[in-house]
FIGU-667867 format. One record per residue (C-alpha): x, y, z; residue number from 1; residue in one letter. Coordinates in pm, 1 decimal, always signed. Example, Ala and Ser with C-alpha at 12.3 -4.5 7.8 and 13.67 -1.06 7.14 Angstrom:
NODE         px         py         pz   badren   filum
NODE    +1230.0     -450.0     +780.0        1       A
NODE    +1367.0     -106.0     +714.0        2       S
//
This chain:
NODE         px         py         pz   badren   filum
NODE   -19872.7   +14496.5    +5625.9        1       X
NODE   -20139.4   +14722.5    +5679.6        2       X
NODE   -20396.4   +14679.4    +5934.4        3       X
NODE   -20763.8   +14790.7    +6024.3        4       X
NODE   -20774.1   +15098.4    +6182.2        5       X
NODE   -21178.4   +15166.1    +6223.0        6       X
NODE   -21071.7   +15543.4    +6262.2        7       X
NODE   -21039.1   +15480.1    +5865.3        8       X
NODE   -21380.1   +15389.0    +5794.1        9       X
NODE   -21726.2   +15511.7    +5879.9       10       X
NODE   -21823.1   +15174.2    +5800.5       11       X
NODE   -21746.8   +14867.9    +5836.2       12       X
NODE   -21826.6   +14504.2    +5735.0       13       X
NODE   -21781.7   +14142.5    +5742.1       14       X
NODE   -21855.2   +13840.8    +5535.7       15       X
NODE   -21862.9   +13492.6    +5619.0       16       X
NODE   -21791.2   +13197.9    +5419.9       17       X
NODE   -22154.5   +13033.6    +5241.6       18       X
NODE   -22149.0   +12704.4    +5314.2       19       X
NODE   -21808.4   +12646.5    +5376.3       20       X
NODE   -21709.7   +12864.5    +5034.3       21       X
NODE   -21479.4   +13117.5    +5094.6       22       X
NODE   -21241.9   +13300.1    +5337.1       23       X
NODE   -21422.2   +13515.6    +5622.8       24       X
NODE   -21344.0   +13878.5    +5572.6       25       X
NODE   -21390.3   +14255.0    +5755.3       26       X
NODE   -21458.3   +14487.4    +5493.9       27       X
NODE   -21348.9   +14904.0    +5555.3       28       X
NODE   -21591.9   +15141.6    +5382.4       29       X
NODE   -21361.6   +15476.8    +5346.7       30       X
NODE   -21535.7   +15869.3    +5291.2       31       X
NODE   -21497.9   +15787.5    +4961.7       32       X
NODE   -21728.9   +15463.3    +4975.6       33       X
NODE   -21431.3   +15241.4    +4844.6       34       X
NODE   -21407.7   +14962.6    +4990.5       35       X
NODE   -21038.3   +14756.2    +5162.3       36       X
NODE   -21097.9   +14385.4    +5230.5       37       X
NODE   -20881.7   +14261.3    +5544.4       38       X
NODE   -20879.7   +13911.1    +5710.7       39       X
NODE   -21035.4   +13834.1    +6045.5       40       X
NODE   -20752.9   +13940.1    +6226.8       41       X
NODE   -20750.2   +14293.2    +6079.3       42       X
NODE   -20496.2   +14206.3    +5813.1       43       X
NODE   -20528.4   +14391.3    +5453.6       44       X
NODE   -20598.6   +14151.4    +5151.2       45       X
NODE   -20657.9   +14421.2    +4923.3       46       X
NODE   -20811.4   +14776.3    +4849.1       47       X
NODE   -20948.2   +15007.3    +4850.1       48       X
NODE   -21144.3   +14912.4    +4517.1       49       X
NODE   -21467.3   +15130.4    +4421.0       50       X
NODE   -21755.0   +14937.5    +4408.8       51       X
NODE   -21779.9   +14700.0    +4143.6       52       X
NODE   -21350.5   +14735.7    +4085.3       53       X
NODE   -21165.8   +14439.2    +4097.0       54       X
NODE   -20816.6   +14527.0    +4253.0       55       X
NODE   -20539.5   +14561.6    +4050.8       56       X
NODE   -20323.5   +14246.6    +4142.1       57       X
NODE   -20614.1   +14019.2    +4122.0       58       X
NODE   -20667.4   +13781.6    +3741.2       59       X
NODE   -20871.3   +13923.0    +3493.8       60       X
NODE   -21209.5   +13762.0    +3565.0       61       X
NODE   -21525.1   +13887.0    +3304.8       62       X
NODE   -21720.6   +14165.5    +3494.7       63       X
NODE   -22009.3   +13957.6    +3381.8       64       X
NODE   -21931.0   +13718.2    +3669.3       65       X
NODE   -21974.2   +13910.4    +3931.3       66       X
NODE   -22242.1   +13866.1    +4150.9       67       X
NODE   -22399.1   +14218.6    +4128.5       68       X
NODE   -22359.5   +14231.1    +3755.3       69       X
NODE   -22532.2   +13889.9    +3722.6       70       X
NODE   -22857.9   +14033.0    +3983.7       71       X
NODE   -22845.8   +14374.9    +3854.0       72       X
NODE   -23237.9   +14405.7    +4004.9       73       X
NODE   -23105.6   +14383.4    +4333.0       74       X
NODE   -23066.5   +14751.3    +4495.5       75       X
NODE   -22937.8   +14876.6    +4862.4       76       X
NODE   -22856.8   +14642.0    +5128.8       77       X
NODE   -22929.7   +14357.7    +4890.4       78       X
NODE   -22681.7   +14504.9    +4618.3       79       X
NODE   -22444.0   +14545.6    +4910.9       80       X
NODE   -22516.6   +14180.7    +5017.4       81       X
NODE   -22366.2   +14056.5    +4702.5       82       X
NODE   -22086.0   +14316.1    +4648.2       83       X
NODE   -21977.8   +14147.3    +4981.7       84       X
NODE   -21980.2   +13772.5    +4841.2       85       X
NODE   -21786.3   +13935.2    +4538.8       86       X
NODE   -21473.4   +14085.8    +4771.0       87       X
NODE   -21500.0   +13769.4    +4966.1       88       X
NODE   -21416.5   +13512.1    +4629.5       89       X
NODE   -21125.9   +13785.4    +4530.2       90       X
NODE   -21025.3   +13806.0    +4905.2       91       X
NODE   -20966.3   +13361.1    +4799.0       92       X
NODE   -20671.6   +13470.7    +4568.9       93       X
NODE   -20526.3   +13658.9    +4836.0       94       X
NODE   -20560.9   +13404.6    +5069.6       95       X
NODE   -20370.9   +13176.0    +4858.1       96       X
NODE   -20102.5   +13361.8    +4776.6       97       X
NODE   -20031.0   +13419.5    +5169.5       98       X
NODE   -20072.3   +13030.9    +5235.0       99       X
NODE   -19866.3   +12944.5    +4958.8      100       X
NODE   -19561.1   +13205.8    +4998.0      101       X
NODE   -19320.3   +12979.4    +5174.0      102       X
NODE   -19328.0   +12679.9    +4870.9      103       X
NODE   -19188.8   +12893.0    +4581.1      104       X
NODE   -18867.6   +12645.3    +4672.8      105       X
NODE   -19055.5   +12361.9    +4596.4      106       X
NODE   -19084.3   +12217.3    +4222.9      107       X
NODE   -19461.7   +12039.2    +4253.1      108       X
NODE   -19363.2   +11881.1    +3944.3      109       X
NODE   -19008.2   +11700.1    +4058.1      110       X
NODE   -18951.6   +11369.7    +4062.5      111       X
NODE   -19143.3   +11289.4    +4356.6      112       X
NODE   -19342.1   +11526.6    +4597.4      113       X
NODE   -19130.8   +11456.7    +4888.9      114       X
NODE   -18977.4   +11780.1    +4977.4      115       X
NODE   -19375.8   +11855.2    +5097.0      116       X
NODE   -19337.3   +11611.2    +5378.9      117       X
NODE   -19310.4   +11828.6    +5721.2      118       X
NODE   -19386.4   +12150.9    +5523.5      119       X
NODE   -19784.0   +12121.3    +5566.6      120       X
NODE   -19998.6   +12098.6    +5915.9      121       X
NODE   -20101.3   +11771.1    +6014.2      122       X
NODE   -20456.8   +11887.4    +5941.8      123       X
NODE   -20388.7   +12175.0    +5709.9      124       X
NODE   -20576.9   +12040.6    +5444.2      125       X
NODE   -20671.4   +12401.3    +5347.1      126       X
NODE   -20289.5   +12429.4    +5283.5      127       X
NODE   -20335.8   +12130.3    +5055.3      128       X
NODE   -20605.8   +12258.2    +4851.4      129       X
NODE   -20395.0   +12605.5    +4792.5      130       X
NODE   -20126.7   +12431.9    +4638.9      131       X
NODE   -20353.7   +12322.6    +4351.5      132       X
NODE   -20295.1   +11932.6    +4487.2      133       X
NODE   -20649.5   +11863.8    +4551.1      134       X
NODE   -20846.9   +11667.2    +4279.1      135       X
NODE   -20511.8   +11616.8    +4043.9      136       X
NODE   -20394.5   +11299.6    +3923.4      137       X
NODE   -20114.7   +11160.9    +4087.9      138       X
NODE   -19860.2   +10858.8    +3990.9      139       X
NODE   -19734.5   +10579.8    +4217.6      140       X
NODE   -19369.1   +10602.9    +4204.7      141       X
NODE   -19348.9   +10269.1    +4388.7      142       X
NODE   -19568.7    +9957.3    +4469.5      143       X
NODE   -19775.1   +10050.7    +4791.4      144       X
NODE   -19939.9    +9815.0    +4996.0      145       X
NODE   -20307.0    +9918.1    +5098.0      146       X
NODE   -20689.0    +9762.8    +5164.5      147       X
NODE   -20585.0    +9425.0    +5108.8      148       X
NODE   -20437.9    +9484.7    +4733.0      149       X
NODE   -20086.7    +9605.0    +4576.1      150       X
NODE   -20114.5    +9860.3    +4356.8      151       X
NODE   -19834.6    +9874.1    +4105.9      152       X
NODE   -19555.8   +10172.1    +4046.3      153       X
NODE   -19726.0   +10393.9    +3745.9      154       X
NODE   -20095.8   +10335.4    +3935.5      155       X
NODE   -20263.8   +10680.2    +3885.4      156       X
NODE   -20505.8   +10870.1    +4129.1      157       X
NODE   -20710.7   +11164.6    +4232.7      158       X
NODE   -20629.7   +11353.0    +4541.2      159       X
NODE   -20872.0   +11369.0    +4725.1      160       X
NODE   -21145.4   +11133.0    +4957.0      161       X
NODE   -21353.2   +11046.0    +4662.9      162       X
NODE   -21721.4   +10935.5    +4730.3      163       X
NODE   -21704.2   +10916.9    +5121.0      164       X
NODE   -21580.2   +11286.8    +5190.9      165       X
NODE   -21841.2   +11354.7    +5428.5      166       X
NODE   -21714.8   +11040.2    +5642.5      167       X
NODE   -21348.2   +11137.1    +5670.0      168       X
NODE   -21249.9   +11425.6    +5761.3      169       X
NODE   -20933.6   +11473.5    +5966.8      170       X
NODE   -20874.2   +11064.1    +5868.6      171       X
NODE   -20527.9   +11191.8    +5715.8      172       X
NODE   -20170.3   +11313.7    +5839.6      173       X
NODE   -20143.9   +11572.9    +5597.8      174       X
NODE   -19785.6   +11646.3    +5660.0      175       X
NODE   -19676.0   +11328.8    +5543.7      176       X
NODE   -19935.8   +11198.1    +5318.2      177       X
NODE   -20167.3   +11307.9    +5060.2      178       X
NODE   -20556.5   +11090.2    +5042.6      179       X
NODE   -20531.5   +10913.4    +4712.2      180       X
NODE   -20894.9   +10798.0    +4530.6      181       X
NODE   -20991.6   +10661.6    +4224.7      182       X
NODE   -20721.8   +10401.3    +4236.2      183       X
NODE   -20749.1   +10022.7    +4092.0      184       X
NODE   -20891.0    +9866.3    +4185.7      185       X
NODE   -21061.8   +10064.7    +4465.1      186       X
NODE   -21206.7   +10343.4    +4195.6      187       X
NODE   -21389.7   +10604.8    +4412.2      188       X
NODE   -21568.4   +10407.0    +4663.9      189       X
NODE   -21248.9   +10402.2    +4903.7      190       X
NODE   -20964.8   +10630.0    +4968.7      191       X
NODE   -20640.0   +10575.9    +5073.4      192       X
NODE   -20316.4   +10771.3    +5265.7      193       X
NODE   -20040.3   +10770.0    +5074.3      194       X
NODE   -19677.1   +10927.7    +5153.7      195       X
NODE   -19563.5   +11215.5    +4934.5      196       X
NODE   -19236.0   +11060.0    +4900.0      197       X
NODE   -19428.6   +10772.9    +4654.2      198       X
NODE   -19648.8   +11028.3    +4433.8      199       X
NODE   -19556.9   +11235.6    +4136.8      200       X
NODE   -19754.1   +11464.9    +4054.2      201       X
NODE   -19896.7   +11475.9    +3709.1      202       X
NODE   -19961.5   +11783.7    +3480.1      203       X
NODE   -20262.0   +11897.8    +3338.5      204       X
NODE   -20318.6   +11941.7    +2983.5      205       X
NODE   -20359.5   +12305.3    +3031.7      206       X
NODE   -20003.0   +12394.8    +3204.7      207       X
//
């Protein structure tokens, strides 16, 4: 995997997440002002993409949503500015693809989503989130026990910690449950930890 060399670039840049939005990012400007995106430990994403370029393993996305198309009065450092927040949202698919390499084993959509349990950090709810778990419905494969109720086998939820987010973070083993919200008779006021070896994971209408 290629790696920053700043012998490569007269320039060079960084990007930090916005308020906890994106992956942090060192950005190589070349002679050519094209621009390679690599992670904070000098580890290519992508590039080199002119500016304004999207690179060429990245989704179609409509130019139009690009920040420096949508604040086309912005010019120099400004422009720059929001070039930067641009890589750093296509430096997310990247991201993803890396977390996610080691699952392409793993059928989301089995029976049950036990064959996650051990796979995922403790903590790595990141890890979570690239897996396209996070806010998707999810069916009880068995009764489970929890806050003082049963909730019934076919009981559906939302992954995720529903209206108390900001209260529990790190409240969950992550690599042997998933937190389940929006469950009756809770609905989103509480959330619960629930093992991957009880949920199935619904599809979406779109897939």
């Amino acid at each position: 995997m290629t790696t920053l060399d700043p012998s490569l670039y007269p320039r060079t840049l960084e990007q930090a997440p916005i308020f906890g939005v994106g992956v942090y990012i060192l950005i190589g400007i070349d002679e050519d002002d094209r621009y390679t995106v690599f992670d904070r430990d000098g580890l290519r994403y992508f590039g080199p993409v002119a500016f304004g370029e999207f690179p060429e393993d990245h989704p179609w996305v409509d130019p139009k949503f690009l920040r420096v198309n949508r604040f086309s009065e912005a010019k120099g450092e400004e422009r720059e500015g929001l070039w930067c927040r641009d890589l750093m949202m296509m430096a997310g698919h990247f991201h993803k693809l890396r977390l996610t390499a080691d699952f392409q084993d793993i059928d989301l959509h089995g029976s049950s989503l036990a064959p996650l349990i051990g796979r995922i950090g403790k903590a790595d709810e990141d890890l979570v989130k690239a897996l396209g778990l996070w806010h998707r419905r999810v069916e009880l494969i068995e009764d489970v026990r929890g806050l003082g109720a049963w909730l019934p086998k076919g009981t559906i939820g939302v992954v995720g910690t529903g209206d108390y987010a900001y209260t529990m973070g790190g409240m969950f083993a992550y690599d042997v449950e998933l937190p389940m919200t929006d469950l009756e008779p809770h609905g989103r006021g509480k959330t619960l930890g629930i093992g991957y070896e009880k949920l199935r994971l619904l599809r979406d209408p779109s897939e």
